[in-house]
N, CA and C atoms as an extended XYZ file, in Angstrom:
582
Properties=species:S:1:pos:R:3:atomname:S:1:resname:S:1:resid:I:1 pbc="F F F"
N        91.956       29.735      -63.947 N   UNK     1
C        91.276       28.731      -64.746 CA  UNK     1
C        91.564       27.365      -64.158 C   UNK     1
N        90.175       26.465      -64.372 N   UNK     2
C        90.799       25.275      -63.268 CA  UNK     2
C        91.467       24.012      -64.847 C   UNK     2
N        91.796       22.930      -64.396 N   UNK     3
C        91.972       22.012      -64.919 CA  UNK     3
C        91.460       21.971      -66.280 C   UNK     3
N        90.245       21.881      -66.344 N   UNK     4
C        88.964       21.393      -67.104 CA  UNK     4
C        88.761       22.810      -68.380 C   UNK     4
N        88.735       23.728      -67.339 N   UNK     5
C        88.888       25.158      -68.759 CA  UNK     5
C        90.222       24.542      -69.595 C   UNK     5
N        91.509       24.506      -68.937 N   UNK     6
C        92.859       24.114      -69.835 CA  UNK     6
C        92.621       23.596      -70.415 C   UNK     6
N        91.850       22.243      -70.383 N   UNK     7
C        91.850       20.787      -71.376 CA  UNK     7
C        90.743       20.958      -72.176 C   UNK     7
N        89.662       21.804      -72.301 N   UNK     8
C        88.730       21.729      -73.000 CA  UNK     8
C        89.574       23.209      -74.632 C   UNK     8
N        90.376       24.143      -73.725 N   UNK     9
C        91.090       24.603      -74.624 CA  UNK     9
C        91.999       24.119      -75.332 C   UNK     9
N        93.100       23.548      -75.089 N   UNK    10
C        94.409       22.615      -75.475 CA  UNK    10
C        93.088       21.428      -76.842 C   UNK    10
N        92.477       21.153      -76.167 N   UNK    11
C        91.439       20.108      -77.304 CA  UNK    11
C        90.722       20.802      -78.350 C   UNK    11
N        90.464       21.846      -78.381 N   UNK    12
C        90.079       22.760      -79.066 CA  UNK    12
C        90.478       23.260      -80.068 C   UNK    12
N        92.141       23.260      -79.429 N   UNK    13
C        93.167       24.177      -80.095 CA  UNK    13
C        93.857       22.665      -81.657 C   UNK    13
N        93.323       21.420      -81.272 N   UNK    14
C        93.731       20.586      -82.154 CA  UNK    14
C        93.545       20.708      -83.214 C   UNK    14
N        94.034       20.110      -84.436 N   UNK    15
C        93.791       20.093      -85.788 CA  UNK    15
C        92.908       18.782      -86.063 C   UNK    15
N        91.591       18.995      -87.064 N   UNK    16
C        90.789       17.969      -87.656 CA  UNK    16
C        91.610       16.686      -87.662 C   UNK    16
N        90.842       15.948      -87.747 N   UNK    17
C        91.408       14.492      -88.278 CA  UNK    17
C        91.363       13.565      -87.894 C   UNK    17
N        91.242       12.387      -87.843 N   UNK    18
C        91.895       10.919      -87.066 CA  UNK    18
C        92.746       10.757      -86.509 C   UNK    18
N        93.876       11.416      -86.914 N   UNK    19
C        95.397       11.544      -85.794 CA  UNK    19
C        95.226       12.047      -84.678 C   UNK    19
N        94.044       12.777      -84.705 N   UNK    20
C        93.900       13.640      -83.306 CA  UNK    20
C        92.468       13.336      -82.475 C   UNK    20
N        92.694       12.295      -81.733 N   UNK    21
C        91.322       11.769      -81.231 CA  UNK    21
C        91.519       12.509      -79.887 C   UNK    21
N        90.014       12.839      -79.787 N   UNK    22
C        89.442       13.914      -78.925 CA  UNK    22
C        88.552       13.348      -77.869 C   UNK    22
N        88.593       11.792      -77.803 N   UNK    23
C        87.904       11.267      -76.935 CA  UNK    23
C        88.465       11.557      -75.583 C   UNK    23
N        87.548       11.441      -74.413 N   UNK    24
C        88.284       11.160      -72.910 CA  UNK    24
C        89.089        9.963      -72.855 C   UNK    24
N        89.041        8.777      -73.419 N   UNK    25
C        90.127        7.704      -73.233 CA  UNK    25
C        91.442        7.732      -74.129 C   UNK    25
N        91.116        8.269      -75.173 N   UNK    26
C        92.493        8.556      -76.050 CA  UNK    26
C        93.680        9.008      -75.107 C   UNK    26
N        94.946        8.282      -75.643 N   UNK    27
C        96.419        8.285      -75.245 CA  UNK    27
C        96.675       10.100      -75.077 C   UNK    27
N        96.615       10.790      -76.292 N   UNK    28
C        96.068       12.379      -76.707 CA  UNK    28
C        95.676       13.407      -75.496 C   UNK    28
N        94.558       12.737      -75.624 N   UNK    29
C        93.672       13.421      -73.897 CA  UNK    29
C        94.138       13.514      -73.146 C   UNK    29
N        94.414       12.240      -72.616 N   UNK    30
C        95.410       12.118      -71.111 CA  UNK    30
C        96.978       12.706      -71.009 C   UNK    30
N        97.335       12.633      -72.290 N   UNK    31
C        98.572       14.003      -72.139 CA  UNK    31
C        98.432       15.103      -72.077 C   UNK    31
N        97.183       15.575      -72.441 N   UNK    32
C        96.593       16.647      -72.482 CA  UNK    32
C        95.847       17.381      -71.341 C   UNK    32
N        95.189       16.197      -70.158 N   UNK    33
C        94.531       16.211      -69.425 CA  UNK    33
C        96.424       16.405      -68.069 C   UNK    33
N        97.052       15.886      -68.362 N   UNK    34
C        98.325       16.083      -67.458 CA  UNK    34
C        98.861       17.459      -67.629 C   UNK    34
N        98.523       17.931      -69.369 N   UNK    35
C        99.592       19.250      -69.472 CA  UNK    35
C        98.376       20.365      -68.845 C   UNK    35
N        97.491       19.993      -68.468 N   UNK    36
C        96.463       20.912      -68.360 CA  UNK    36
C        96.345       20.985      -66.754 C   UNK    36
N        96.600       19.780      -66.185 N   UNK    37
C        96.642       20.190      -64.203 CA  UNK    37
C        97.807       21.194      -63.891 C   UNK    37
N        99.158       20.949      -64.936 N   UNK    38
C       100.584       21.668      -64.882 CA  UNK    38
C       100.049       23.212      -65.224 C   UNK    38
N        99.265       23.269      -66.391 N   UNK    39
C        99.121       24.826      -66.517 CA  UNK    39
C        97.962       25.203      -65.100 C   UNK    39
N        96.754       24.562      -64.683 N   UNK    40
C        95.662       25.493      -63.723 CA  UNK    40
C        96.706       25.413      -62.334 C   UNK    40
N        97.698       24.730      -62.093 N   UNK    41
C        98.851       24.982      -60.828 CA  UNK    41
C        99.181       26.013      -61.389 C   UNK    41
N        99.822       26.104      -62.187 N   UNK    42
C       100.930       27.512      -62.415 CA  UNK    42
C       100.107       28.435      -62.615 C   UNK    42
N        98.674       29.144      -62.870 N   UNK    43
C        97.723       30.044      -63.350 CA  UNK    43
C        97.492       30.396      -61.792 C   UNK    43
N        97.022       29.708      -60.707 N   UNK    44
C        96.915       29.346      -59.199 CA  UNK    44
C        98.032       30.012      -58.727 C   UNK    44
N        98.819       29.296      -58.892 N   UNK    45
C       100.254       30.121      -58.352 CA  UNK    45
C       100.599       31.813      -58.856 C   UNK    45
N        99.992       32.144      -60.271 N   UNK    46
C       100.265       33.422      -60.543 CA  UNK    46
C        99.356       34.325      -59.720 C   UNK    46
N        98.043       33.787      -59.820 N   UNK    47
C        96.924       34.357      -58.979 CA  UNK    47
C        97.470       34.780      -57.152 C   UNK    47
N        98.463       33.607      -56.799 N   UNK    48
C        99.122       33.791      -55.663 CA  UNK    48
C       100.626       35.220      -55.642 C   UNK    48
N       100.712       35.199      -56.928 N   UNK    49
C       102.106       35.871      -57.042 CA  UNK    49
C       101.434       37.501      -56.915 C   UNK    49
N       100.169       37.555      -57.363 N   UNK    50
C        99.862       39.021      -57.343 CA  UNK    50
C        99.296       39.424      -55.849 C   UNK    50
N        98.854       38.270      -54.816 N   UNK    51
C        98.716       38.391      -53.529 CA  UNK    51
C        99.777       39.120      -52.687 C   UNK    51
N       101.129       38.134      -53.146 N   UNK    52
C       102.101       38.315      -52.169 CA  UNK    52
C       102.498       40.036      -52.986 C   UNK    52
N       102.311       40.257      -54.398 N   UNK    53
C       103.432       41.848      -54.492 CA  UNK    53
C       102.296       42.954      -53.377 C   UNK    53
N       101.806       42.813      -52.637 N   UNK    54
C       100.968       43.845      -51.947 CA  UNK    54
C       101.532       43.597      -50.478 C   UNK    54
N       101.945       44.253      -49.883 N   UNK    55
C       102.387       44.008      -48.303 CA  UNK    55
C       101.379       43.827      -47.581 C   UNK    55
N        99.983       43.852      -47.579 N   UNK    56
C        99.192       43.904      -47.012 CA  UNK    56
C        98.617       42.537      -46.652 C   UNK    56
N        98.419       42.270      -48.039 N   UNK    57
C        98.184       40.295      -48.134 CA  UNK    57
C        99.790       39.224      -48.223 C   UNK    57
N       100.702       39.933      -48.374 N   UNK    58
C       101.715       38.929      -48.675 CA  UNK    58
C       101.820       37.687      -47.656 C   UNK    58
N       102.460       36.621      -47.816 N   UNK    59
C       102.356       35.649      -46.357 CA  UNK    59
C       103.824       35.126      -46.872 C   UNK    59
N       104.037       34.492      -47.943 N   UNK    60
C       105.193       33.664      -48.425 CA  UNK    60
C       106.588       34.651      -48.543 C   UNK    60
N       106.077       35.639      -48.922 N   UNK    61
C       107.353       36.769      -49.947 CA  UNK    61
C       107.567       38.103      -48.478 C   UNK    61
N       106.782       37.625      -47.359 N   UNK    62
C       106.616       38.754      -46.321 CA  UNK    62
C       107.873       39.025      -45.736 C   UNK    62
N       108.753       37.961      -45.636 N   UNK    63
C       110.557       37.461      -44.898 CA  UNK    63
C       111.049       38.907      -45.962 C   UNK    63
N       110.705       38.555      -47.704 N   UNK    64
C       111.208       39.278      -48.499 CA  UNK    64
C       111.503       40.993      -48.345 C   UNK    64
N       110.055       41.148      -48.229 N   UNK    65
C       109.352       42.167      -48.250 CA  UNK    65
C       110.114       43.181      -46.618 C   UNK    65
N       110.219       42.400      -45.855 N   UNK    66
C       111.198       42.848      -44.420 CA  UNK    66
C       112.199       42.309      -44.876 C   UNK    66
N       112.930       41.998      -44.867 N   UNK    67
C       114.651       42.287      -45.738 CA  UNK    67
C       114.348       43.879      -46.584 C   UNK    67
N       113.963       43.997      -47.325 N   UNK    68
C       113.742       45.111      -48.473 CA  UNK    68
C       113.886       46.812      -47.372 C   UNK    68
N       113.162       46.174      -46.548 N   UNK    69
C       112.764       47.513      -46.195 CA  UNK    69
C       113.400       47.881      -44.445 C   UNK    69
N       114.074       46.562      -44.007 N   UNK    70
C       114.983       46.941      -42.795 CA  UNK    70
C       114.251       46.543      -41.819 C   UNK    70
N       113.161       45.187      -41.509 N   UNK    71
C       112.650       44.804      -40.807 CA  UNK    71
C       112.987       43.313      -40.111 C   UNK    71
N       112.906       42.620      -39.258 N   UNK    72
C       112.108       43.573      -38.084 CA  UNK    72
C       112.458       44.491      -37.229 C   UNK    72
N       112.430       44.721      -36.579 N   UNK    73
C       112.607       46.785      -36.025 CA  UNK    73
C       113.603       46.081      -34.980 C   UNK    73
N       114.696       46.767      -35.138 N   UNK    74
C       115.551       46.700      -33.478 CA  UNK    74
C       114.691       46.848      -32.222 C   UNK    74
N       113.734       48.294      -32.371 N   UNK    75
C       113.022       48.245      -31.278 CA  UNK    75
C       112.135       47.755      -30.958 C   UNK    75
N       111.427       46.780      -31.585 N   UNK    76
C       110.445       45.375      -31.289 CA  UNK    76
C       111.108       43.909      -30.591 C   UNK    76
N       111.026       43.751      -29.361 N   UNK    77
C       111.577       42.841      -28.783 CA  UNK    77
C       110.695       41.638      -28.228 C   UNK    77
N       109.420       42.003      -28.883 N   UNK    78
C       108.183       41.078      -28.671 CA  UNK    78
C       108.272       39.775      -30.339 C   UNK    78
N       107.554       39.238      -29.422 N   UNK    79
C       107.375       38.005      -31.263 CA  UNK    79
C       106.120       38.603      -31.779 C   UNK    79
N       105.713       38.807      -33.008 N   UNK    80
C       104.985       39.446      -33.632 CA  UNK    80
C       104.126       38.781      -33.913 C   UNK    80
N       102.585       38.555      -34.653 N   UNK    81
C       101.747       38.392      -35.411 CA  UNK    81
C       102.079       38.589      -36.872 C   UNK    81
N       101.290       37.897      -37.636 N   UNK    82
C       101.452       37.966      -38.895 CA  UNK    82
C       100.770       39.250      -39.428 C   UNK    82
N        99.800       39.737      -38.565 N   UNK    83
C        99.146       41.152      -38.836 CA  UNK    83
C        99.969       42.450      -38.225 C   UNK    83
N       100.803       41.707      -37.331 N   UNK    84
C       101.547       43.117      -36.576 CA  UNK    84
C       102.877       43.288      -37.510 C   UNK    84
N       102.951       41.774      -38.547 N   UNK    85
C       104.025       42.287      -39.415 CA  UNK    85
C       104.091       42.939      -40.502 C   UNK    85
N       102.649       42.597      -40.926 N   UNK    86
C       101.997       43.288      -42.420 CA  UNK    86
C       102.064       44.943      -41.697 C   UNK    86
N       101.723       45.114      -40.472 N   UNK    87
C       101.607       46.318      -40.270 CA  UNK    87
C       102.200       47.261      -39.981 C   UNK    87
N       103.148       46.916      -39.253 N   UNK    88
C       104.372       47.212      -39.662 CA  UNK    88
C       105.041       47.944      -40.857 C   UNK    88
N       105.441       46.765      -41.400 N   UNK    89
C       105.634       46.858      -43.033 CA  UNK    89
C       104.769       47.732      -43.909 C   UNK    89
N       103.630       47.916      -43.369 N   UNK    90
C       103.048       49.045      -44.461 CA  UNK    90
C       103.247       50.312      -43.936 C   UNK    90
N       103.460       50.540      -42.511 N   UNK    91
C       104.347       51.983      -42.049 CA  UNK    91
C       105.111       51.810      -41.920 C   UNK    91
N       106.135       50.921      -42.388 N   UNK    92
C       107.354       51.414      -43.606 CA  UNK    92
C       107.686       52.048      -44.357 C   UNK    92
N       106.772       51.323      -45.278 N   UNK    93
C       106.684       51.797      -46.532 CA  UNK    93
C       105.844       52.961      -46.679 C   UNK    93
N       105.253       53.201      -45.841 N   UNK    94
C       104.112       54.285      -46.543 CA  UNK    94
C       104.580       55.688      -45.397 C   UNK    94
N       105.914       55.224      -44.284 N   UNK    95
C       106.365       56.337      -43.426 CA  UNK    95
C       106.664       57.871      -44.090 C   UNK    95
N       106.584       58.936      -43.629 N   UNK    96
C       106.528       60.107      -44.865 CA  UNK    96
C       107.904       60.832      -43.101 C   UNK    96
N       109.041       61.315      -43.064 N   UNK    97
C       109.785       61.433      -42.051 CA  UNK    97
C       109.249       63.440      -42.072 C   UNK    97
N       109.982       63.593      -40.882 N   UNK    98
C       109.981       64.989      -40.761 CA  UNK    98
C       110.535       65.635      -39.329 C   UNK    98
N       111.272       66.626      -39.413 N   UNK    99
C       112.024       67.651      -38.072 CA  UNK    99
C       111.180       68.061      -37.565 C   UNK    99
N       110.097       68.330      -37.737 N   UNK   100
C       108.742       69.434      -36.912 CA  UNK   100
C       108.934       68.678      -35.164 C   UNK   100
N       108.566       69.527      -34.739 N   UNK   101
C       107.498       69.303      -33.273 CA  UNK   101
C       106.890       68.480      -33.139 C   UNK   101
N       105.852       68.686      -34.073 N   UNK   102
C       104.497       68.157      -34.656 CA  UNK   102
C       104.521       66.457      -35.020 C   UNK   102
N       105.557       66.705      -35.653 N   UNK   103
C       105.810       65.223      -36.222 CA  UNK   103
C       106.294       63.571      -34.987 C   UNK   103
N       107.230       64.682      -34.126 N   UNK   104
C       107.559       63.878      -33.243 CA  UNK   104
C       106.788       63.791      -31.926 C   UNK   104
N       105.664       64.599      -31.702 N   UNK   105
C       104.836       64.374      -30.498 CA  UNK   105
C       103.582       63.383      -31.512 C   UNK   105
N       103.401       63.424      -32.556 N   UNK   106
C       102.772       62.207      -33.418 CA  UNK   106
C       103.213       61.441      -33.154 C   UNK   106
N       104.591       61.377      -33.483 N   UNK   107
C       105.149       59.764      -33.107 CA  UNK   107
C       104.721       58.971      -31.391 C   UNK   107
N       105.043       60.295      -30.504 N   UNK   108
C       104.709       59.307      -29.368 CA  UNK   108
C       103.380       59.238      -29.169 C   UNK   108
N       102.499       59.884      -29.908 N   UNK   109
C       100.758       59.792      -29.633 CA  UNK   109
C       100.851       58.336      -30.657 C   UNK   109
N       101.669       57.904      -31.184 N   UNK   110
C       100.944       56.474      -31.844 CA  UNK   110
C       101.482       55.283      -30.931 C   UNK   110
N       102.895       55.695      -30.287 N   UNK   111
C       103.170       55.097      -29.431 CA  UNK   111
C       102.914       54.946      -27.938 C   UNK   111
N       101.351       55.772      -28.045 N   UNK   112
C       101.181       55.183      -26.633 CA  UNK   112
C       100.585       56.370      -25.516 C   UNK   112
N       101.506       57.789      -26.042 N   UNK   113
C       101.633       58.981      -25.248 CA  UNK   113
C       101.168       60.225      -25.690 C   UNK   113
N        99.505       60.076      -25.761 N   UNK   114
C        99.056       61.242      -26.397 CA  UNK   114
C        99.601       62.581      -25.875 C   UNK   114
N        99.644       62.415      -24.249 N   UNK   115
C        99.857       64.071      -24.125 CA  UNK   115
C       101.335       64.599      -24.198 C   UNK   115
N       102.264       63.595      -24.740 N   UNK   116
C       103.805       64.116      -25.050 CA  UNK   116
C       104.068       65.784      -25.152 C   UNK   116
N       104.688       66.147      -25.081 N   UNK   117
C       105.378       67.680      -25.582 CA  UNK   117
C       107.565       67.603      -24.963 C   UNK   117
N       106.869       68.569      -26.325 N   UNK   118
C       109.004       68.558      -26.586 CA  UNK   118
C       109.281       70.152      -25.847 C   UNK   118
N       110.476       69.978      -24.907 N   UNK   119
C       110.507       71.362      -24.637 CA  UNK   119
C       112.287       71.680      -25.439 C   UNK   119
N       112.397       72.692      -25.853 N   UNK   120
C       113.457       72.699      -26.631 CA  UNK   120
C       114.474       73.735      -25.647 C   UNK   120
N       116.152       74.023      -25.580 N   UNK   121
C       116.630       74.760      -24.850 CA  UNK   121
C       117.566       75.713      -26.139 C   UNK   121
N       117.705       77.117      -24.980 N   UNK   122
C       117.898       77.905      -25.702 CA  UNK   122
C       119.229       78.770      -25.201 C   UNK   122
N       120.195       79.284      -24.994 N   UNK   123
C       121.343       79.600      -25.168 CA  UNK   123
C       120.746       80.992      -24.695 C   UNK   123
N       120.976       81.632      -22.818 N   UNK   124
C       120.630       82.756      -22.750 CA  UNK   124
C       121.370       83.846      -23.334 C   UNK   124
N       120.920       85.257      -22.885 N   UNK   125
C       120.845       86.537      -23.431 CA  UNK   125
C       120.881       87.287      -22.943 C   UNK   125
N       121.786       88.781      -23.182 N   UNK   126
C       121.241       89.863      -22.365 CA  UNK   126
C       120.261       89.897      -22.516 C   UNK   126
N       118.886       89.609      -22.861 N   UNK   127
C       117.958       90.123      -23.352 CA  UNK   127
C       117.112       89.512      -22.443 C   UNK   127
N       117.041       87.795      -21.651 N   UNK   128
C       116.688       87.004      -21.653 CA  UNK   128
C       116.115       87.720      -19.944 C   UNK   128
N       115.340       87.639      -19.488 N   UNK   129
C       115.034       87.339      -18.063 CA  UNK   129
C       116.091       86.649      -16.851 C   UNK   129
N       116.599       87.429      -15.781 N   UNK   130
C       117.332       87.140      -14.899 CA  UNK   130
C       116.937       85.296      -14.370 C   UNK   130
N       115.810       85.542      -14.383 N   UNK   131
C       115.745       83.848      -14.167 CA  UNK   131
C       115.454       82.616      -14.852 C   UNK   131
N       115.896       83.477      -16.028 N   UNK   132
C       116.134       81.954      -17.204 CA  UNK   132
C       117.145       81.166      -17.215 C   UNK   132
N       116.823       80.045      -17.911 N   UNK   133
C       118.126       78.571      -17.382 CA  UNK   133
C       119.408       79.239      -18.092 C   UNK   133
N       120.211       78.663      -17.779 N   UNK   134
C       121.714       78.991      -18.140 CA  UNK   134
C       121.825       77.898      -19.195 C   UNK   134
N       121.476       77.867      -20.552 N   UNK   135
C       122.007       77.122      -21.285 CA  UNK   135
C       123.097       77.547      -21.909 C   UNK   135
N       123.982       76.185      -22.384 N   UNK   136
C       125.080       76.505      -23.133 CA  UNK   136
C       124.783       76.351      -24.664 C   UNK   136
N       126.017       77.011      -25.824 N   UNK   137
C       126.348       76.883      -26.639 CA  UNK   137
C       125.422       75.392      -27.317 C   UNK   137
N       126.308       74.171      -26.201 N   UNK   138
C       125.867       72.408      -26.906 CA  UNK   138
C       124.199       72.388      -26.743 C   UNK   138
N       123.234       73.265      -25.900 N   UNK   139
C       122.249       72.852      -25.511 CA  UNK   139
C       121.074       72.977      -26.485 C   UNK   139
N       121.790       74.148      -27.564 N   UNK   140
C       121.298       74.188      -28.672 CA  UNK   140
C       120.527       73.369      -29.485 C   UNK   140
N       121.340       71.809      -29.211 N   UNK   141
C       121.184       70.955      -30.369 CA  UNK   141
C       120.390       69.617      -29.344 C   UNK   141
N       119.946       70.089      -28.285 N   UNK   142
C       119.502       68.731      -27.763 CA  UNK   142
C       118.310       69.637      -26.947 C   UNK   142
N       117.664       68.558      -27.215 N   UNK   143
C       116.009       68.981      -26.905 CA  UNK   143
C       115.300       67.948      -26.433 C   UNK   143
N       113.961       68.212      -25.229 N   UNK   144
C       113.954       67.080      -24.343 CA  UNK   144
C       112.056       66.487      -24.441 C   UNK   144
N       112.002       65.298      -24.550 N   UNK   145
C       110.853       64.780      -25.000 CA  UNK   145
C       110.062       64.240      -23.859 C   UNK   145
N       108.908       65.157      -23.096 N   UNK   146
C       107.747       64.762      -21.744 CA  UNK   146
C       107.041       64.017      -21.994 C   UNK   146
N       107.445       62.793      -21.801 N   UNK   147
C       106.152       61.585      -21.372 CA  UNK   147
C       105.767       61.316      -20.732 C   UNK   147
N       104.140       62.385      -20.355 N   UNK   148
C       103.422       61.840      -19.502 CA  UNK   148
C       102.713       60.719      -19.187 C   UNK   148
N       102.462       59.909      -17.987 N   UNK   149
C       101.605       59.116      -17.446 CA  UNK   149
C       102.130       58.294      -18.370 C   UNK   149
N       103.169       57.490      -18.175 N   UNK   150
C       103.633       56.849      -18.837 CA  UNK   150
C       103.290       55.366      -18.121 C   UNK   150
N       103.070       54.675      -19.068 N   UNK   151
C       102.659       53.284      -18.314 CA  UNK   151
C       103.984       52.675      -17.875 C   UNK   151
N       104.789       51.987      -18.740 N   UNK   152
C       105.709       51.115      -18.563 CA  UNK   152
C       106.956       51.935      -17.818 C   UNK   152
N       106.955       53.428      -17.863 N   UNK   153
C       108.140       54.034      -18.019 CA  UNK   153
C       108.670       54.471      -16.296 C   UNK   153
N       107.933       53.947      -15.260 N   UNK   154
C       108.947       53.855      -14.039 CA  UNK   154
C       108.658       52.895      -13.180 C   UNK   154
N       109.722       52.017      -13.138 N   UNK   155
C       109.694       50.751      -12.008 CA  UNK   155
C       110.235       51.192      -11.076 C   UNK   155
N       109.380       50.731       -9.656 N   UNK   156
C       110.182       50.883       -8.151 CA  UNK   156
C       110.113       49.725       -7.534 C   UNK   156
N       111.367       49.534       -7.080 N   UNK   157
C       111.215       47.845       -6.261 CA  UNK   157
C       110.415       48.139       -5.315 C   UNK   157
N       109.840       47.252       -5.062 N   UNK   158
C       109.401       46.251       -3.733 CA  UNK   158
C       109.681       45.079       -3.091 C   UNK   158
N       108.729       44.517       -2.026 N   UNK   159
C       109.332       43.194       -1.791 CA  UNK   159
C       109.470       42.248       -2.589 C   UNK   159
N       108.363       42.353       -3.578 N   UNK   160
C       108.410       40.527       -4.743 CA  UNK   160
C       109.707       40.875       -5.862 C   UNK   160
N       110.112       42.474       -5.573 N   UNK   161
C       111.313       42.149       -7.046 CA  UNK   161
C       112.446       41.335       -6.452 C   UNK   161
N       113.151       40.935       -8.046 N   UNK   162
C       114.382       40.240       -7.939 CA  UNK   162
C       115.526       41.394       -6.563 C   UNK   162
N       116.300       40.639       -6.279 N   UNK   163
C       117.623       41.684       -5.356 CA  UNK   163
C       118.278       42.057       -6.188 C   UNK   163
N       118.011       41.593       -7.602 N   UNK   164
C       119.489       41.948       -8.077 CA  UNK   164
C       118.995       43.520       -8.785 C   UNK   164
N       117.696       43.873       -8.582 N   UNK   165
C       116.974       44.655       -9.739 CA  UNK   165
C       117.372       46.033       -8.840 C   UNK   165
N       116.879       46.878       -9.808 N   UNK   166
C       117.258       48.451       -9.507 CA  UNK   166
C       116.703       49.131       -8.651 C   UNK   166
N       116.874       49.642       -7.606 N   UNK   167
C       115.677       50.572       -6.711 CA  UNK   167
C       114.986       51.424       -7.427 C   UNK   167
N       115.286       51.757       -8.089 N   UNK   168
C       113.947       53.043       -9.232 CA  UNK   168
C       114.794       53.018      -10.609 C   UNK   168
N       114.164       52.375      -11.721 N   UNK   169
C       114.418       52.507      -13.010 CA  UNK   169
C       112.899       53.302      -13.820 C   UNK   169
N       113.392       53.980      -15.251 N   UNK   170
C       112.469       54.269      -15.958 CA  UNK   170
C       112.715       54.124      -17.416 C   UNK   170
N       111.806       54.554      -18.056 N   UNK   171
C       112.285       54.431      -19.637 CA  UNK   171
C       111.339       53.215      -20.287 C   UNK   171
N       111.123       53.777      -21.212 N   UNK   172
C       110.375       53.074      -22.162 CA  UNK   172
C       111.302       53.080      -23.338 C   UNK   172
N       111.897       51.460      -23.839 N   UNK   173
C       112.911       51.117      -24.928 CA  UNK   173
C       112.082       51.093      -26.351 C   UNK   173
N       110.965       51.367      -26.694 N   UNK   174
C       110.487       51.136      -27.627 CA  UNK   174
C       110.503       52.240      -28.435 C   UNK   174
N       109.542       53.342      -27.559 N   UNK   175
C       109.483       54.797      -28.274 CA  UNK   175
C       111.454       55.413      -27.903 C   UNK   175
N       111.765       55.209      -26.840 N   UNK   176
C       113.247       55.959      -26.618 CA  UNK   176
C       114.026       55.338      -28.292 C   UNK   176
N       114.506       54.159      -28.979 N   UNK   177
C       114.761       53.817      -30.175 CA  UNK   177
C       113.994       54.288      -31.265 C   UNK   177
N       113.023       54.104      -30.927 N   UNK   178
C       112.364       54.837      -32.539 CA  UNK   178
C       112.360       56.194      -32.484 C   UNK   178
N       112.049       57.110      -31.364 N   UNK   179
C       112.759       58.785      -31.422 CA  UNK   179
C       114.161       58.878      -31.916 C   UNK   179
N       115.431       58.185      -31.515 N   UNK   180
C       116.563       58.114      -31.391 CA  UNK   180
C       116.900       58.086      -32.971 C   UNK   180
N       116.287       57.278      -33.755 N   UNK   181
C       116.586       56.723      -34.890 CA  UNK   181
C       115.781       57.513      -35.952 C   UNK   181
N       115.075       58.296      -35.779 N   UNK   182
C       114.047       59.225      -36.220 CA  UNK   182
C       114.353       60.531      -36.015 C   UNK   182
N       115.154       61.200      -34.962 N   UNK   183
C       115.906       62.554      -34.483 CA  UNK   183
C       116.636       62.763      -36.031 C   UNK   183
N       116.454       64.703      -36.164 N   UNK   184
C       117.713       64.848      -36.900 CA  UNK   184
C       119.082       64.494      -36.030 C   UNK   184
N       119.959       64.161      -37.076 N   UNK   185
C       121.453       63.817      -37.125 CA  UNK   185
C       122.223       64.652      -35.575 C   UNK   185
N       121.927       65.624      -35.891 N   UNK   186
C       122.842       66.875      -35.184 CA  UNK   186
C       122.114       67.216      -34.129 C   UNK   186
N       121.399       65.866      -33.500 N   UNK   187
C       120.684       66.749      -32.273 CA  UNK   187
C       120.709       65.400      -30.942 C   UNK   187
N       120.669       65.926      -30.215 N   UNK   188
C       120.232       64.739      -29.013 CA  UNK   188
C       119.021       64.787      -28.138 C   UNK   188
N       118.197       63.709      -27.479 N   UNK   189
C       117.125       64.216      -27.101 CA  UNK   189
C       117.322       63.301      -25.407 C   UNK   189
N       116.632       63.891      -24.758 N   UNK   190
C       116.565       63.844      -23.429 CA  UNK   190
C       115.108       63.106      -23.325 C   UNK   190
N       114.854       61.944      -22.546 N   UNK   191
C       113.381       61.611      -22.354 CA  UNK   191
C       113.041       61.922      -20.883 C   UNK   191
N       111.944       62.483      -20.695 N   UNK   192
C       111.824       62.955      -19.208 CA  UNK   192
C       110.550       61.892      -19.209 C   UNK   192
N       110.062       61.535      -18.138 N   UNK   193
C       108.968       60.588      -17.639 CA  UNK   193
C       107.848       61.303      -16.459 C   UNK   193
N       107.342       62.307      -16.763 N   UNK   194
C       106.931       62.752      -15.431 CA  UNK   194
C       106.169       62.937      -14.858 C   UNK   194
């Protein structure tokens, strides 16, 4: 409601009489016309308060809204947008977790690596084929994540790199932290690049 709705109500709301002059120049009015800019601010501002409880539109309460929920991400080392923070923040909040396969070759298809696959190891057997890997007992619990055609994920020097830099590095820090932090507890994962 703006100004003008307030003051035509508040005048409305008066009692009959001479004591209560209802003119625009009356002393009356103009207190009335002041208590009435104080209420269409604060009506404005509520209209704003139901913006910010939605993560989607928030702008003021958004700092809030990441405090609440453990943002911004360790593994974001870029400066963000105000849309990359809302967005964020709503796969936060709206993240649903899970151990599957399934779940974690999702994760790297949003991050980047549709054709991911997890190969898992297995603790041989008499049973097992003479030329199966020799896993151990620990290998059980660690399982290894193929990212193919990986963009960022292998640097080789040349002439324009720094000297001080690595002859062949790989790894992608973005998805390697958010797998890491997303793995069940009791397991370790291996990133292959290949």
């Amino acid at each position: 409601m703006t100004t003008t709705d307030y003051l035509s109500q508040c005048l409305a709301l008066l009692p009959r009489g001479l004591a209560f002059a209802k003119e625009q120049s009356s002393v009356l009015t103009g207190l009335l016309a002041a208590w009435s800019a104080l209420f269409a601010r604060v009506d404005l501002r509520t209209a704003d308060l139901v913006n910010e409880a939605d993560p989607r539109t928030a702008s003021e309460l958004l700092l809030d809204w990441e405090r609440i929920v453990g943002l911004p991400d360790a593994c974001v080392t870029i400066v963000q947008s105000m849309e990359q923070r809302r967005a964020a923040l709503l796969s936060k909040l709206t993240m649903v977790g899970n151990q599957s396969r399934a779940y974690f070759i999702g994760l790297a298809a949003a991050l980047g690596y549709p054709d991911a696959s997890i190969d898992e190891f297995f603790m041989m057997t008499c049973t097992d084929d003479c030329n199966g890997a020799l896993n151990s007992q620990a290998d059980l619990f660690t399982w290894r994540l193929n990212l193919p055609n990986a963009t960022g994920g292998l640097f080789v020097m040349d002439c324009d790199s720094d000297c001080n830099s690595a002859l062949q590095s790989w790894g992608d820090e973005a998805i390697e932290c958010r797998i890491n932090r997303y793995k069940p507890a009791h397991t370790s994962v291996i990133f292959a690049y290949p």
